[in-house]
Every structure is written in C-alpha cells, then in structure tokens.
TORBA-614947 format. One line per 8 residues: number of its first residue (from 1); for each residue x, y, z of N, C-alpha, C. Coordinates in steps of 0.02 Angstrom, whole numbers. Each point is the difference from the previous one (the first is absolute). Layout:
residues N
NUM	X/Y/Z/X/Y/Z/X/Y/Z ~ ...
//
This chain:
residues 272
1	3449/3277/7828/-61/40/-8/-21/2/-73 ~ -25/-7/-15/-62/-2/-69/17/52/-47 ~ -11/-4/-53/-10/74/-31/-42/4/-50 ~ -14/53/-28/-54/-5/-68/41/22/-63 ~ -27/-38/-58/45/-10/-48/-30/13/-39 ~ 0/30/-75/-29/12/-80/44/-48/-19 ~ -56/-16/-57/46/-9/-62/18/43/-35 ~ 24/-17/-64/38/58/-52/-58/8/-35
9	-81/18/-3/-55/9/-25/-19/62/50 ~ 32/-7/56/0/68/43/-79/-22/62 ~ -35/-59/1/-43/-31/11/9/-28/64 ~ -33/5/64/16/-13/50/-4/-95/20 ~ 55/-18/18/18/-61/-12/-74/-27/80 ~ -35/-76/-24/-64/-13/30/9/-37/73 ~ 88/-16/27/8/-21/49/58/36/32 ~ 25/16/58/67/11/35/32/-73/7
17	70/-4/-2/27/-53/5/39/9/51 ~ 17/-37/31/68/-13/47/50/11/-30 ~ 52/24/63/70/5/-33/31/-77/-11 ~ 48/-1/-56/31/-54/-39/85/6/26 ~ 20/-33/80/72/14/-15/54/-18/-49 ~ -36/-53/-18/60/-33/-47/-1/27/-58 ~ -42/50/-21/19/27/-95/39/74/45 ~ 0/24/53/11/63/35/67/22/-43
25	55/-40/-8/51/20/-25/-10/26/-92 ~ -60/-56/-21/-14/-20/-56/-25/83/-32 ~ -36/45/73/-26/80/-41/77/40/35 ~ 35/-16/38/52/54/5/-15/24/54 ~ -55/-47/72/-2/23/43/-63/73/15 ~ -31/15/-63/-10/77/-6/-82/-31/42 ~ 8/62/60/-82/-6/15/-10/-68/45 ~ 51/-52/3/-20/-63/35/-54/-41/-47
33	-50/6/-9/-59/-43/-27/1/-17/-72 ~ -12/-49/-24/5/-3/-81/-70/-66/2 ~ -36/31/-69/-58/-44/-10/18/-72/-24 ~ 12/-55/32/-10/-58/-40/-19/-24/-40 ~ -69/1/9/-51/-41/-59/7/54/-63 ~ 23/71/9/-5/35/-69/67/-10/-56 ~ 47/-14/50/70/-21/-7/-21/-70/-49 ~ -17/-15/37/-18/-86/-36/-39/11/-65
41	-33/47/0/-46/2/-72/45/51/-43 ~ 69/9/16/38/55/-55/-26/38/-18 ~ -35/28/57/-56/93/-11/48/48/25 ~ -8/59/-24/51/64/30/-29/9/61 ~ 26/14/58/-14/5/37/7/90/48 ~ -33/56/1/31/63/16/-30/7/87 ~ 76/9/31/-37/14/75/18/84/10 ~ -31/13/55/-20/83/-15/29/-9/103
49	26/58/3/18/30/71/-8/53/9 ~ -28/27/50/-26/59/2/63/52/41 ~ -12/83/-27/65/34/19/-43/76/5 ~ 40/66/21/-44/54/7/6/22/-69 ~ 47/-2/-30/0/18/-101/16/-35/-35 ~ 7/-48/31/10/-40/-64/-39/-84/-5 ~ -12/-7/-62/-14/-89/7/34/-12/-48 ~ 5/-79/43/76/-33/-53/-54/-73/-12
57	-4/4/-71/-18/-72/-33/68/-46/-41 ~ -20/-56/27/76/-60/-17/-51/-25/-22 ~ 49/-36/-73/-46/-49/-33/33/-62/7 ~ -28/-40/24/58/-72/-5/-36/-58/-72 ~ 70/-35/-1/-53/-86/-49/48/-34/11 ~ -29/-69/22/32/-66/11/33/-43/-48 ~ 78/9/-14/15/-46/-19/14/-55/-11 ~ 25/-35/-75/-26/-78/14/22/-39/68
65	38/11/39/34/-53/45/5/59/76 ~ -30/-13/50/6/34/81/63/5/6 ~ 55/-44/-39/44/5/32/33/66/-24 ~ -14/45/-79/23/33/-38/-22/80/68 ~ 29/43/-32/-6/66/11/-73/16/-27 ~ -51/25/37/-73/21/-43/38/74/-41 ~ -25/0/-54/23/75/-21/-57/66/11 ~ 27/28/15/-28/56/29/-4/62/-41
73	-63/39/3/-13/62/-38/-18/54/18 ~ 14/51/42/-31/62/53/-8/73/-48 ~ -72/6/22/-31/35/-33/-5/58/69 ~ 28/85/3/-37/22/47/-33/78/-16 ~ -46/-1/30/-46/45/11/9/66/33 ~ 56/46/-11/2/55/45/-61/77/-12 ~ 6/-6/63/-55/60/21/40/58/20 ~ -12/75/-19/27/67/33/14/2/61
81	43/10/35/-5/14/77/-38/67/-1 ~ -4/30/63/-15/51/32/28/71/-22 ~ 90/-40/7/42/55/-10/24/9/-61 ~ -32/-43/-44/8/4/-58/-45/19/-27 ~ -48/22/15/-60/49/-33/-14/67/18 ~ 16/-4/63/50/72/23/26/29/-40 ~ 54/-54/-9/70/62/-65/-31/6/-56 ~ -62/-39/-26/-31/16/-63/-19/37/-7
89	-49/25/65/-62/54/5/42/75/-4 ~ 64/8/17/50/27/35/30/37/-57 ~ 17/-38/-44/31/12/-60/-35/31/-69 ~ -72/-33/5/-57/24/-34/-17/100/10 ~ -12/-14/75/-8/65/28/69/54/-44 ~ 48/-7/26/50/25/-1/23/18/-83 ~ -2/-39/-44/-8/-1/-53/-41/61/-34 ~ -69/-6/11/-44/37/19/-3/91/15
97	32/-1/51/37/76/40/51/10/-46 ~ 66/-28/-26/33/11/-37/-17/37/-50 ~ -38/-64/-34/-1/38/-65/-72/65/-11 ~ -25/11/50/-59/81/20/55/52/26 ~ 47/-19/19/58/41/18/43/18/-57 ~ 3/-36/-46/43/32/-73/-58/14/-30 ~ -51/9/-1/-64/33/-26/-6/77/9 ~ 14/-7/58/-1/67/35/49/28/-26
105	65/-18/21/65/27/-38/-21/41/-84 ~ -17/-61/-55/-8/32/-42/-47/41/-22 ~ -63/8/31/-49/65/-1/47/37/17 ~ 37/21/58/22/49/17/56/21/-49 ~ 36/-32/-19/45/11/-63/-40/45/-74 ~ -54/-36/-2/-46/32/-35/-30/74/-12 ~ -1/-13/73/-38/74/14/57/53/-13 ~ 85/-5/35/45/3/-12/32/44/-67
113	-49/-33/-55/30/3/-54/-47/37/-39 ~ -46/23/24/-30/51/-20/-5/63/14 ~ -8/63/-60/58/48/17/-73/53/37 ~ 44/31/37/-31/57/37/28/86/-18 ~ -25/32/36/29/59/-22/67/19/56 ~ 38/-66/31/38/7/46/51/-47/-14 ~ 81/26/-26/42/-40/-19/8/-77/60 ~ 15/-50/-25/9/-45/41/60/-64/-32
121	36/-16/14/34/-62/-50/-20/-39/-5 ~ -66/-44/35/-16/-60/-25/-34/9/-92 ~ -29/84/8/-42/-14/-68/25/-31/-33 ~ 86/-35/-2/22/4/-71/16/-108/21 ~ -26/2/47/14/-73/31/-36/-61/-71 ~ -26/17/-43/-27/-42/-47/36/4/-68 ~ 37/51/-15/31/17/-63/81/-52/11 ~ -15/-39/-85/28/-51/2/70/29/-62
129	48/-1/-10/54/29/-48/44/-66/-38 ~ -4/23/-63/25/-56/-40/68/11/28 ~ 51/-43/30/68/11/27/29/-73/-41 ~ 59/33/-53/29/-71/-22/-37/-62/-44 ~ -62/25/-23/-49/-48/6/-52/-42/15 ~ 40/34/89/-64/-33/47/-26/51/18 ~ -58/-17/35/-65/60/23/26/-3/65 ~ 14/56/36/-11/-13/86/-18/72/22
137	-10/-12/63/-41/71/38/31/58/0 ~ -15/63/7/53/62/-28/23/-13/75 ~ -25/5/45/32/9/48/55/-29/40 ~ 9/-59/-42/56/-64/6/57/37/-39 ~ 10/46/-28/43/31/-77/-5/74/35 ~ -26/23/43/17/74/22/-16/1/40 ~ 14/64/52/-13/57/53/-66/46/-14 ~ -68/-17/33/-47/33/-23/-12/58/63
145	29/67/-13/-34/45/73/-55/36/-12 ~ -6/45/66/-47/55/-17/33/58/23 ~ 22/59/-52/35/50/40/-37/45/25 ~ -73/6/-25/-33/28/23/-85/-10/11 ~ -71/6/18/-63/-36/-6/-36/-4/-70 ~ 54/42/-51/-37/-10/-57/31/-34/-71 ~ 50/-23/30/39/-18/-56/53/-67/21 ~ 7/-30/-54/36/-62/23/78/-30/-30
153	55/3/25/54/-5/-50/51/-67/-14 ~ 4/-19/-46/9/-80/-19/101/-22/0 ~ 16/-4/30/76/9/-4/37/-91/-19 ~ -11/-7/-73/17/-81/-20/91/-21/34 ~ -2/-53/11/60/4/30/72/-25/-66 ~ -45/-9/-36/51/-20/-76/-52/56/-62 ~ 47/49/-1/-21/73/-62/-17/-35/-56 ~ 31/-60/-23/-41/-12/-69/-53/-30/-16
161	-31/-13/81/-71/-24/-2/-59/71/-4 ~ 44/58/-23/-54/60/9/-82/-7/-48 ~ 34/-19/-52/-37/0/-56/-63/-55/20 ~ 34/-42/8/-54/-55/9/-41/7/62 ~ 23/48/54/-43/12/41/-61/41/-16 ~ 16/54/-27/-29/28/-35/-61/-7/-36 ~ 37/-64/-41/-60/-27/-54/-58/-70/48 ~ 37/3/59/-54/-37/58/-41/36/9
169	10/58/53/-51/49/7/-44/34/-37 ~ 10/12/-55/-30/39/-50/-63/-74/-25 ~ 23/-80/12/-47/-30/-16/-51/-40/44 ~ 31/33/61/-28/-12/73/-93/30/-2 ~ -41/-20/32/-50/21/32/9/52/47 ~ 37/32/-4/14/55/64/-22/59/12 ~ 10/16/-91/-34/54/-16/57/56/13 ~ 58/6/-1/46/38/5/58/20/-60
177	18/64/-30/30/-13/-38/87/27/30 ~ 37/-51/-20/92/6/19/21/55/-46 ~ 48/36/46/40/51/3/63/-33/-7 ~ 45/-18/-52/65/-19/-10/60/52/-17 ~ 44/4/77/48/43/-27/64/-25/-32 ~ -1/-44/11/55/-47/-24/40/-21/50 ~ -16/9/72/33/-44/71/-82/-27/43 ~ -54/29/2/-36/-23/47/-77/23/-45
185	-42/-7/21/-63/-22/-30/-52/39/53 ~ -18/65/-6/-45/24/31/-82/-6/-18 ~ -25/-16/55/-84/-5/-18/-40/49/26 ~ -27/47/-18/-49/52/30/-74/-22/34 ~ -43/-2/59/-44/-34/-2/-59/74/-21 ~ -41/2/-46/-39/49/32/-65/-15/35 ~ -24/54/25/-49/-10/50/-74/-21/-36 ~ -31/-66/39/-60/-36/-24/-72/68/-43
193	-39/-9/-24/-51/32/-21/-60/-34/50 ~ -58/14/6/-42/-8/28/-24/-63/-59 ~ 8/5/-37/-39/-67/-63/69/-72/30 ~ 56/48/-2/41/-89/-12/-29/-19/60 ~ 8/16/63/-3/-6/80/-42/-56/-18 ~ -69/21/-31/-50/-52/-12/-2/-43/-37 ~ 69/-7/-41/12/-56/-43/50/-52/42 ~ 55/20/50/43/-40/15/-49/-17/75
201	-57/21/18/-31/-25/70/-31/-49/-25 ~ -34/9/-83/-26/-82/0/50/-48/-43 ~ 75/24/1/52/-54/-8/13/-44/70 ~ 11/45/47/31/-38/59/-74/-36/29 ~ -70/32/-31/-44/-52/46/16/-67/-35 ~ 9/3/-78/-21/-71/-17/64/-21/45 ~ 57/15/-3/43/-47/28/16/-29/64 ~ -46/66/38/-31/-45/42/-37/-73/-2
209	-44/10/-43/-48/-49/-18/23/-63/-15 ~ 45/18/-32/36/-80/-24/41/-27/36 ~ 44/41/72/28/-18/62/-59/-54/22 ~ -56/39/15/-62/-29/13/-4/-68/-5 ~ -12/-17/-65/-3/-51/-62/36/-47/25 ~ 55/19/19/68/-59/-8/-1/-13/86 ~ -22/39/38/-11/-6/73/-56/-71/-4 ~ -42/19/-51/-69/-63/30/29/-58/-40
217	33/-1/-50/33/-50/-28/42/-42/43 ~ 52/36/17/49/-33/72/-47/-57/55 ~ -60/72/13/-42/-46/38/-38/-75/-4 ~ -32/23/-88/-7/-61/-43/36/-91/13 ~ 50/44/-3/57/-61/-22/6/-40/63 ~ 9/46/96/-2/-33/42/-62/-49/20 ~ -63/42/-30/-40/-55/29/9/-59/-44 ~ 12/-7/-64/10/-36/-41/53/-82/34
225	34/34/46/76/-26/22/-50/-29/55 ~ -19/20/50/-34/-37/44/-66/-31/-2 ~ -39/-3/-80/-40/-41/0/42/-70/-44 ~ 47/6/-13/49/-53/-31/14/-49/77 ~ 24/34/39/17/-29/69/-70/-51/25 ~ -46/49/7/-64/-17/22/-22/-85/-54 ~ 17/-4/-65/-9/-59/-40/55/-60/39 ~ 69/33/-3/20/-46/20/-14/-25/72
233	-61/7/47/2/-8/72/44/25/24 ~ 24/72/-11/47/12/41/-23/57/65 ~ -48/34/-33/-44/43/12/-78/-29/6 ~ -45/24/63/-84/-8/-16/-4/63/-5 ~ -63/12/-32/-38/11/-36/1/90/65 ~ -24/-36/45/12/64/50/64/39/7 ~ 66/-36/-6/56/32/-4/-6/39/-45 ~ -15/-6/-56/21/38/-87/-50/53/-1
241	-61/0/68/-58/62/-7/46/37/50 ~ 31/-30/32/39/66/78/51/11/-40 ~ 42/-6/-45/46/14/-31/-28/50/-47 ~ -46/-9/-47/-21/44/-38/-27/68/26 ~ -42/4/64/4/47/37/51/24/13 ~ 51/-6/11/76/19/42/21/24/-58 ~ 20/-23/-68/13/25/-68/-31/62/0 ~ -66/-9/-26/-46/68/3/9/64/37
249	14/-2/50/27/45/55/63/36/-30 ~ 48/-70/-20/63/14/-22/3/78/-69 ~ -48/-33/-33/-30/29/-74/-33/60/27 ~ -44/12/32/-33/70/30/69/39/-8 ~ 34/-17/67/54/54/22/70/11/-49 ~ -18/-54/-69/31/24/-46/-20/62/-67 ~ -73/-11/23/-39/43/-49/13/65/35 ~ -17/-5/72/-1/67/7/68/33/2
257	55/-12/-3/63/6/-4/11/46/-92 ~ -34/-51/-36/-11/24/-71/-48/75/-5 ~ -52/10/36/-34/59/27/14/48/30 ~ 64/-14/44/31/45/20/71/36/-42 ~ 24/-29/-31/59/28/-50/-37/43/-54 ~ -60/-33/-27/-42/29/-36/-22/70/21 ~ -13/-3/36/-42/55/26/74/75/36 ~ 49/-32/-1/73/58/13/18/15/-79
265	-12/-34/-32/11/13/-73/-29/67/-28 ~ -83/-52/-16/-26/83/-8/-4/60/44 ~ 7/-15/52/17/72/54/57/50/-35 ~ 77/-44/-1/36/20/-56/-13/19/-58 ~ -48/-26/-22/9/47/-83/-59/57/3 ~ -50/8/68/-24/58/-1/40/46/22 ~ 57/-6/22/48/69/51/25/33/-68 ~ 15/-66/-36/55/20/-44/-30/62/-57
//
C-alpha cells in the first residue's frame, strides 16, 4: 500500500510510491514502505504515522552502498494525554486552595495577635526573644497561661532566659508592660478605651486587606499556570475560560471566608 512522504523541507513529496521490498531491511522494516527514487537522490526522507498522542517522525538517508545499514535518526513529537492534563489542571487547582488556606491561617494569626481588653495567649504568638543568640518565638522558650480574663502569665522553662524575655516584650508591638518577679513574668491586660477600639478595628481591617491582596495574587498566578498550558496546546482556549471561572468561585468563597473572621474580630473588640 502506498504512502505519502515529505521531504526534510517538511514539503509534501509530488508522487506516492510503491512499496520497495528489497531496501525493506535497508529502513529496519519500520512502516513497510520506503521511498525509492528519494533514496536514490540521498534526500532525508521523514515518514509520519498517525497515533491518538502522539506522532512519531523517522528521518532516514541512504547510504553509499544498499547493501550497508541506512542510518537512522528519530525525531518524536509527543503530545499531553488526557490524563496528563488532568493531573496538571489538578495540581494547579490544588496548589491554589493550599496556599488561600495558609492565607487564611495567617490573617487569623493576625487578628490573634492583636490585643483586646480580654487576656488570650496567642497575643504574645509574634514576640520573638534573643535566646543564645538566636531569635525564636517566646512561646517555643515558655509556658504562656491565662490565670485569669485579664491578665496573662509567662512561665520560661530555662529562668535565665527571664531577662531577655522581658526585654522581648517590652519591644514587642503589644503594648503591654512585664511584671518580673524573678520566676515568671506577669502581664496585666487593661481594658480597651473607646479611641484604641478604633485604632486596632482599622488594624485588623487592613490585615484583612492584604489577606485579600495575597488571595487575588494566588489567583493571579493560577490563571497565569493555565494560560502557560493553553500555549503549550495543552489547554483551548475554552478550557482556561471554564477553569478561570471555577478559580473565581474558588477566590469568592475565599474572600468571603476573609469577611467573615473579620467581621468576629471587630465584634470582639466592641464587647471588650
């Protein structure tokens, strides 16, 4: 049976030829058919077979003597499967949720760490203590309780880190000043004023805001990821618009997630 042949100009060759049994061994058998007359003119010769992902181009050239081995050069062409754009789309997504999910986390850490007129231990979740040289979290270096709703007590688990705890807090944003008895580290909280209330509600909005920020960024970056796909044909053009919808959705119900912590926050610092 016949086949159609290019040359190595990529140019559709101007006749089909018959199959050639006697060079058959001469291509390695591949495909059955080999062009003669192109053989004869020592032109590259590329035959193409068709597959559901893949095409495979072989380049052959005739060496001096039929009787020699032709040497051979395979060039191939792979295409994405199905299920391989799947796990792309898959991983993109997921990626995606991840990292709006440690977004969330750290607003809420945030919010966390801002003080109310109601003792809590995270307030102190940001205060970093020179230990040894190195900086690390107080709360990695002590026992932080609450013995009671207005006050907070610091119990270091090595006494000669008192000092330096000390000199953390006092340079902390907390706004609290340490009580050092010389075993544990008491913090008094007192109760908000009607002015701060309105200073730390438009702290936790911005930080909302910038949860925000880094939410549409995340988002940014995925469509970014699936119009990369979409270049390489891996994606049309319609996939990467139903995906970006599906993202979007994703991003809504992350915003409002950010709207809702927000909004228990300041509830909290009006009780307080």
């Amino acid at each position: 049976m016949a086949m159609q042949v290019f040359s190595s100009s990529g140019y559709l060759h101007p006749r089909l030829h018959a199959s050639a049994p006697s060079l058959r061994q001469t291509v390695f058998n591949y495909g059955g058919n080999a062009c003669v007359e192109c053989l004869s003119m020592r032109t590259n010769v590329i035959s193409w077979s068709s597959g559901a992902s893949y095409g495979d181009g072989r380049i052959f050239s005739k060496s001096p003597s039929t009787k020699q081995f032709v040497q051979r050069r395979a060039v191939v062409w792979k295409c994405a499967t199905i299920e391989e754009m799947e796990a792309e789309k898959s991983l993109i997504e997921k990626n995606a949720k991840d990292k709006m999910e440690k977004t969330i986390e750290t607003v809420r850490a945030s919010f966390n760490s801002v003080r109310t007129g109601r003792a809590n231990p995270s307030m102190l979740d940001r205060v970093e203590v020179e230990y040894y040289g190195t900086p690390v979290s107080l709360k990695s270096i002590a026992q932080i309780s609450t013995p009671d709703g207005s006050s907070l007590l610091v119990q270091p688990f090595d006494k000669s880190s008192l000092k330096a705890i000390e000199k953390a807090i006092v340079g902390s944003d907390v706004g609290l000043t340490p009580n050092n008895d010389g075993d544990v580290i008491r913090l008094n909280i007192p109760p908000l004023t009607s002015e701060r209330k309105k200073e730390l509600a438009k702290v936790v909005a911005k930080q909302a805001e910038e949860g925000k920020v880094a939410i549409r960024n995340i988002r940014r970056d995925a469509i970014k990821a699936y119009d990369k796909l979409e270049k390489e044909k891996k994606l049309s053009e319609d996939n990467v618009k139903d995906l970006s919808s599906d993202l979007q959705k994703v991003t809504d119900a992350y915003m409002k997630k950010i709207e809702s912590i927000l909004k228990q926050k300041e509830e909290e610092l009006q009780k307080v």
